[in-house]
C-alpha positions in Angstrom: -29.0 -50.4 41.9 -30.1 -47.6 39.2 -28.1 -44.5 40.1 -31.4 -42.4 40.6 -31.9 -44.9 43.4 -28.5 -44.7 45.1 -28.9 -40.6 45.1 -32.3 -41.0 46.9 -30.4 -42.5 49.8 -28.1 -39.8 50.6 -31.3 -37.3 50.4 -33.3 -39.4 52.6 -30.5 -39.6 55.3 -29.5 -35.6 54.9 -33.2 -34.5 55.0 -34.1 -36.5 58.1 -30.8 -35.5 60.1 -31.0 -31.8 58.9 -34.5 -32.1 59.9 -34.1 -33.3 63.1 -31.2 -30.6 63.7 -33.3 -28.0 63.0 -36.4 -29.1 64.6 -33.9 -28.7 67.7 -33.0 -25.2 67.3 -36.5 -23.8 66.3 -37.6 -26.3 69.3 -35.0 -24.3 72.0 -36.2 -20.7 70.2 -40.1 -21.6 70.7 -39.9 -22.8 74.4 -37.9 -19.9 75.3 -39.1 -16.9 72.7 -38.0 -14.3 75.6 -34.7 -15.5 75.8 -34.1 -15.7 72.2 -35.0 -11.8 71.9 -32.6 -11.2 74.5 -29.7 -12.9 71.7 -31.4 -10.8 68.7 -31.7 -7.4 71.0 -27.7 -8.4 71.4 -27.1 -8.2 67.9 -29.2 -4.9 67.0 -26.8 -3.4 69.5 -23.8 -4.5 67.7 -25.0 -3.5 64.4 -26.2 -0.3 66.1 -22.6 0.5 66.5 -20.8 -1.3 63.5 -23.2 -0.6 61.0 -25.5 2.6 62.0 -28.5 0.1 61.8 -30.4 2.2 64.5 -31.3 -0.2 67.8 -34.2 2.0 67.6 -35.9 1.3 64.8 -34.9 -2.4 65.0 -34.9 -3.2 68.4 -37.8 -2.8 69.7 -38.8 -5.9 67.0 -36.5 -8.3 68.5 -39.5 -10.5 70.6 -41.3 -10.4 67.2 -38.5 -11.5 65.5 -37.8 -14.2 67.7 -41.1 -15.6 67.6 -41.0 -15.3 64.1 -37.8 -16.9 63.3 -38.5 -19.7 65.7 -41.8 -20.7 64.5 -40.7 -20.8 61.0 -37.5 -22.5 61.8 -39.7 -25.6 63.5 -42.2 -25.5 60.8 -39.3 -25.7 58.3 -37.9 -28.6 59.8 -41.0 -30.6 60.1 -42.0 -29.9 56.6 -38.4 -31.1 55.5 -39.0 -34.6 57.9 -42.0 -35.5 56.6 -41.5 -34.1 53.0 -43.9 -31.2 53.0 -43.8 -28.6 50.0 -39.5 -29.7 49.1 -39.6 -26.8 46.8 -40.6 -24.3 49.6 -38.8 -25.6 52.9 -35.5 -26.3 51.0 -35.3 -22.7 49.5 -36.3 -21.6 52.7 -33.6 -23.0 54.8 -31.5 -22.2 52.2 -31.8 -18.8 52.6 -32.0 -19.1 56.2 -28.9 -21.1 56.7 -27.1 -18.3 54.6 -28.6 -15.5 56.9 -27.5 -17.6 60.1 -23.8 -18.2 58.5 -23.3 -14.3 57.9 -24.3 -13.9 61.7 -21.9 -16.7 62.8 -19.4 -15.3 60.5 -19.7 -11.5 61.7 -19.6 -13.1 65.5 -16.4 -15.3 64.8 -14.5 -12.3 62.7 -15.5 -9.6 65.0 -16.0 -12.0 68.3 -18.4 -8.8 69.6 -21.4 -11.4 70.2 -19.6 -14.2 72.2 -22.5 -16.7 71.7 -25.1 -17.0 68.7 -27.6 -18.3 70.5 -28.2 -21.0 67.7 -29.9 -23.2 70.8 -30.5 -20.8 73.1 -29.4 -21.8 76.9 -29.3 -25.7 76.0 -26.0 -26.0 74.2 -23.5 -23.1 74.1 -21.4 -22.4 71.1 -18.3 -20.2 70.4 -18.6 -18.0 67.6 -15.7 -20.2 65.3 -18.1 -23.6 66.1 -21.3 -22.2 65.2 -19.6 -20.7 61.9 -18.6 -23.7 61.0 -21.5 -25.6 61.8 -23.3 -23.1 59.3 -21.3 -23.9 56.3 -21.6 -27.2 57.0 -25.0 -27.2 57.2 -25.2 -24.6 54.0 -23.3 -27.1 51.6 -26.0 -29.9 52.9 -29.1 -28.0 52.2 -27.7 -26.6 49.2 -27.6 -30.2 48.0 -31.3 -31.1 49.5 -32.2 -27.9 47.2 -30.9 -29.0 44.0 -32.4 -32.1 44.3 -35.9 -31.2 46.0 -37.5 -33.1 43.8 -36.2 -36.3 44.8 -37.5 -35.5 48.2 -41.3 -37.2 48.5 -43.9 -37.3 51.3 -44.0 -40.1 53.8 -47.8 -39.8 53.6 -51.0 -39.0 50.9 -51.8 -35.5 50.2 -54.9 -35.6 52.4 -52.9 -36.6 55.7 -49.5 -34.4 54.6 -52.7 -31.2 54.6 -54.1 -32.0 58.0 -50.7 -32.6 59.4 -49.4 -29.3 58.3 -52.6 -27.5 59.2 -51.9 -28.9 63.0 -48.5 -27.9 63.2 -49.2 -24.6 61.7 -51.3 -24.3 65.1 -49.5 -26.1 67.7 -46.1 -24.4 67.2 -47.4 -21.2 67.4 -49.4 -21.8 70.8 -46.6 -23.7 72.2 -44.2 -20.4 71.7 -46.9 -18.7 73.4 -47.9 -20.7 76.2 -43.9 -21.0 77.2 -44.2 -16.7 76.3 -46.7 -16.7 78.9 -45.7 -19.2 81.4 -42.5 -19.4 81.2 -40.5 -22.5 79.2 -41.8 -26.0 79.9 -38.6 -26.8 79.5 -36.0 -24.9 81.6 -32.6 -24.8 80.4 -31.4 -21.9 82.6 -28.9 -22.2 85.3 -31.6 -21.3 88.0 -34.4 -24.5 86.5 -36.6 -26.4 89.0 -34.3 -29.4 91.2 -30.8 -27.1 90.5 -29.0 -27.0 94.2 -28.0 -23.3 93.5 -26.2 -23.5 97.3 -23.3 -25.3 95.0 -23.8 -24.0 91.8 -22.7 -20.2 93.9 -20.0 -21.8 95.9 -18.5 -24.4 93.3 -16.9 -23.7 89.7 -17.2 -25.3 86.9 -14.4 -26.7 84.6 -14.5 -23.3 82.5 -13.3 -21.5 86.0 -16.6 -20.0 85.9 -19.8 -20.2 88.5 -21.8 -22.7 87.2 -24.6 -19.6 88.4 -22.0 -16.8 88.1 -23.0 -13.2 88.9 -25.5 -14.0 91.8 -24.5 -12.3 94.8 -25.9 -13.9 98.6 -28.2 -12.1 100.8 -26.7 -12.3 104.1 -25.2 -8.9 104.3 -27.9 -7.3 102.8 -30.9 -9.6 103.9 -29.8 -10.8 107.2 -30.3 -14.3 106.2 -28.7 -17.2 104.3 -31.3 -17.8 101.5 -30.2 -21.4 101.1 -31.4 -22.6 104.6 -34.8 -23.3 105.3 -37.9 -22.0 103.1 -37.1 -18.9 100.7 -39.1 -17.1 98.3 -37.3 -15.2 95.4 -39.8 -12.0 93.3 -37.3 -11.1 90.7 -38.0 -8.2 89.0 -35.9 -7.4 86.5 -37.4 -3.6 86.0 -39.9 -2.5 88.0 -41.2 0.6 85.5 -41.6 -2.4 83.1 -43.2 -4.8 85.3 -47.1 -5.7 85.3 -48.8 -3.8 88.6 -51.2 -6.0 88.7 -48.6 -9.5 88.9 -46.3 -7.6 91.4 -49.3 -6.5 93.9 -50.2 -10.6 93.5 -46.6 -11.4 94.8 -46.0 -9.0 97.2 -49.2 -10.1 99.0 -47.9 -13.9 98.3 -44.9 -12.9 100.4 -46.3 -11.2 103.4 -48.7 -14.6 103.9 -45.8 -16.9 103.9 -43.6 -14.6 105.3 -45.6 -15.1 108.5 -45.7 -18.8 107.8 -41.8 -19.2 108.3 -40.2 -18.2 104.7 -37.5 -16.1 104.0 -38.7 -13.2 101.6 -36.3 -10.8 99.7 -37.1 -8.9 96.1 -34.1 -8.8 93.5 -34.0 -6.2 90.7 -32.1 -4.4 88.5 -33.9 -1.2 89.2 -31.6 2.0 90.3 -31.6 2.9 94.0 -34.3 5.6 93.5 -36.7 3.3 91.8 -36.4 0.8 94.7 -36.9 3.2 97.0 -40.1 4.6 95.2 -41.4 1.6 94.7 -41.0 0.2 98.0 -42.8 3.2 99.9 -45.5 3.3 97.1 -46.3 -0.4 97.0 -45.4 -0.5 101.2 -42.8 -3.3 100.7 -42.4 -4.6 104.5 -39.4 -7.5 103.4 -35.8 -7.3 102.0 -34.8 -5.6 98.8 -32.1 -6.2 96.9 -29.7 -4.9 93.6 -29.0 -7.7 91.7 -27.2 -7.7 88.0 -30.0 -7.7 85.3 -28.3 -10.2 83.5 -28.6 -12.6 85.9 -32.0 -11.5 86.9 -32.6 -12.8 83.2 -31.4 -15.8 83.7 -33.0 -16.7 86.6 -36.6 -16.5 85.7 -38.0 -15.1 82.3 -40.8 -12.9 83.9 -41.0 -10.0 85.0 -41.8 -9.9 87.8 -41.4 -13.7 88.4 -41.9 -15.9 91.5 -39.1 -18.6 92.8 -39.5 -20.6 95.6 -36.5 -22.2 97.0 -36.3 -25.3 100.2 -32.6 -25.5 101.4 -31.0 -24.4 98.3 -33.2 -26.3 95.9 -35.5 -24.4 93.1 -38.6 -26.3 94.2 -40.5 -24.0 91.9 -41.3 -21.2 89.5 -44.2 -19.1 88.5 -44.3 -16.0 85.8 -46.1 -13.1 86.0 -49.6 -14.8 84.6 -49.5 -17.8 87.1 -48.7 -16.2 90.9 -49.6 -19.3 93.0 -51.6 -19.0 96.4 -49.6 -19.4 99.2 -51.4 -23.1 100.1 -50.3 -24.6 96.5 -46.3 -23.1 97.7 -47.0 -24.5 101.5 -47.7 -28.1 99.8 -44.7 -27.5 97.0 -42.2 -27.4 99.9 -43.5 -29.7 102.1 
């Protein structure tokens, strides 16, 4: 075998896992752009204070960003699968991977951002795992790059054109639609089926709650929410929430309220908010502090809709998809 030949089989296996490693991570960024913002928003803070970078200036760019960043990152790694533009993708990730390894880097030097967020709420890395995952993954693309153009198409120019036109518009929609609807799929400790009456009883191997930070609603409430029918509006910030979506859910809870459910509000909004709000918007049913943190990990929406049977997420609804209360009578039935 010509030695041309044996160096096109080492390209073909790095391209395809590289590929496939970061059609992951752009995959966990796109179905959860919200969450990813939280991670960037995290690090403007920090170089807010390290570097003077001004949160203001930056921050309020972090959902852009994290659209952004995720979108290309898939695209990227589709292009490198199937051999799209080598020149492009590989310089691309080239000069991502060395963005993402100076991030690692400042997080495992400085350990001020305890988790890069490299794919999202899926698989959590320390800072020292995802550095060195980076420079791994730098010294492989940096091969792919000098060598791009050993990397070919799997397919004809016509069929490479129409594949990248419909990825160019699938990605984006699907970061979207999981924008608006929250992510199809639901990594969060709080997702549809999780039996949160033992994940905030029982620890995990770490010593931590598997669904640390969530306090129960029997002082407060008069109930145990993890017995019978429950219905959770989580509203992270109520000066930032949609009118419109909250009016929707408050009315969704005073008609099952009367059919048996157990109805409390959670947020992160100061005492005096919760008290405005509750005489303005004539909230008949328990309201409760809850950490915003948590709140952000229970539901990206704000305000957002859960709907718990015994303990079990049976459901969740965002701000742009409050269910009527027959579809939630026949969820827990």
């Amino acid at each position: 075998m010509k030695a041309y030949q044996k160096r096109l089989i080492p390209i073909y296996v790095i391209r395809i896992l590289i590929g496939l490693l970061f059609l992951f991570s752009g995959f966990v960024k796109i179905n959860d752009p919200i969450g990813f913002s939280y991670k960037l928003d995290e690090y403007f803070h920090v170089f807010d204070a390290s570097f003077g970078l001004p949160y203001s200036v930056f921050g309020p760019w972090s959902l852009n960003l994290a659209f952004l960043i995720g979108i290309l990152e898939t695209l990227l790694a589709i292009n490198l699968i199937f051999g799209f533009a080598p020149g492009f993708t590989t310089t691309s990730l080239l000069v991502m991977i060395i963005f993402f390894t100076f991030l690692t880097g400042y997080s495992a030097i400085t350990k001020k951002v305890t988790d890069c967020g490299c794919f999202g709420d899926a698989i959590k890395l320390t800072p020292i795992q995802s550095f060195i995952k980076d420079v791994f993954l730098a010294g492989f693309i940096g091969y792919l790059f000098v060598y791009k153009d050993s990397i070919y198409p799997f397919f004809k120019n016509l069929i490479n054109t129409i594949l990248s036109i419909m990825f160019a518009l699938i990605i984006p929609f699907y970061a979207w639609y999981c924008y608006k609807y929250l992510p199809v799929v639901d990594f969060l400790p709080y997702s549809i089926g999780s039996d949160l009456a033992y994940k905030t009883t029982t620890r995990g191997r770490d010593g931590q709650f598997l669904a640390h930070g969530y306090e129960p609603l029997k002082s407060e409430c008069g109930f145990e929410e993890f017995k019978g029918k429950t219905m959770w509006i989580i509203v992270e910030d109520f000066q930032k929430s949609l009118p419109a979506a909250l009016n929707q859910a408050i009315s969704l809870a005073n008609q099952l309220q009367s059919k048996g459910f157990q109805i409390a509000l959670l947020t992160a909004s100061g005492s005096d908010i919760r008290n405005s709000f509750k005489q303005s918007l004539n909230i008949p049913f328990c309201m409760v502090p809850q950490d915003q943190t948590t709140l952000k990990s229970m539901i990206r929406s704000n305000p957002g809709v859960i709907i718990l049977k015994d303990g079990v997420v049976k459901a969740k609804f965002s701000c742009n998809s409050i269910p009527s209360a027959e579809k939630v009578l026949d969820i827990v039935k």
